[in-house]
N, C-alpha and C positions, 0 to 999 in steps of 0.2 A: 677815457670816460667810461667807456663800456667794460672794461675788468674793474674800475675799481668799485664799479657800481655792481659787479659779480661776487666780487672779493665783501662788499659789503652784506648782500644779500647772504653768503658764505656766512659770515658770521654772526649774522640775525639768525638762520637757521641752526647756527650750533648751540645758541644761546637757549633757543626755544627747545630743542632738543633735551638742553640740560636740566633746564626746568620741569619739562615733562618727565623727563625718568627719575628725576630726584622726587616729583610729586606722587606719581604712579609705582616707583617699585623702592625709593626708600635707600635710591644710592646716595651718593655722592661723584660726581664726575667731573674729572680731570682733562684737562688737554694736553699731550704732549707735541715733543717738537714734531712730529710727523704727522700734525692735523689731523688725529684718529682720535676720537671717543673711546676714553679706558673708563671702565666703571669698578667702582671698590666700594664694599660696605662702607656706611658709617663708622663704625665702631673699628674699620679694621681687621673683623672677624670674615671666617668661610660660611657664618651663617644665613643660611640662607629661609628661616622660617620666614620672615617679613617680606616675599615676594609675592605677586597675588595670585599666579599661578597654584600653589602650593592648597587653596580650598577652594578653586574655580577653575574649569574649564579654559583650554588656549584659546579660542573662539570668543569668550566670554571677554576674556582679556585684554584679548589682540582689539575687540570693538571697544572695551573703554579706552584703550591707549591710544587707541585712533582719532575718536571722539575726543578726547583731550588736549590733542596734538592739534587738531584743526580748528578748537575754539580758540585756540591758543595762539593759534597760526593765523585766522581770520581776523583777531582782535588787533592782532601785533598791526596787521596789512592796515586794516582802517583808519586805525589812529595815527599810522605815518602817511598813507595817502590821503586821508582826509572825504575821499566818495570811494565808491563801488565799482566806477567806472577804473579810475587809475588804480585802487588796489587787486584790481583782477589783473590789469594787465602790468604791474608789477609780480603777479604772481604768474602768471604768463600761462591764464589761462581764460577762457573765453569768461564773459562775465556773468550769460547766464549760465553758466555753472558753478560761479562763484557766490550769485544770490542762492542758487539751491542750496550751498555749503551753507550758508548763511539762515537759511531758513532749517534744514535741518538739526541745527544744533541752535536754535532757538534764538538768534540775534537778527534777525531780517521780519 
C-alpha cells in the first residue's frame, strides 16, 4: 500500500512538474524509460529566446517558478484530499505550514 501510494504521489509530481515547465519556460517534456525529465523545444529548435531568463533576473525567475509550482502543487493537494488537514499530511508536511503555502499564494 505504502509504495504504491509513493509510486502514485511520484507521478502526480512529474505531472505537475510537466505542467509547470511547459507553462513557465515554453517546453515541451517528455518522459523517458529511465523516469528522468528531458526537456526539448517546441518546435525542435536550439532556440532558446522564449526562456524567461533571457529579459529577467535568476532570482526573478527561480520566485515565479516557485510560485507556480506550489499553487499548482497546493491546488493539485486539495482537490484530491478534499481538507487541509489530509492534504498537508499527504504532502508530508506539517499543516500549518501548508495553510502559510496557502495563504501566501492567495488560496487560504
Amino acid at each position: 500500500m505504502r509504495s504504491r501510494r509513493k509510486r502514485d504521489f511520484r507521478s502526480e509530481l512529474d505531472d505537475l512538474t510537466a505542467k509547470l515547465v511547459t507553462a513557465v519556460l515554453g517546453l515541451a517534456v517528455a518522459q523517458t524509460n529511465t523516469d528522468r525529465m528531458v526537456y526539448a523545444s517546441k518546435a525542435g529548435e536550439r532556440d532558446r529566446s522564449n526562456l524567461p531568463g533571457n529579459d529577467r533576473g535568476f532570482r526573478e525567475v527561480r520566485a515565479e517558478v516557485l510560485r507556480r509550482f506550489e499553487v499548482e502543487y497546493v491546488t493539485s493537494m486539495l482537490r484530491d484530499a478534499g481538507s487541509v488537514s489530509e492534504a498537508a499530511r499527504r504532502a508530508k508536511i506539517d499543516r500549518k505550514h501548508f495553510w502559510r503555502l496557502m495563504q501566501r499564494n492567495g488560496l487560504g
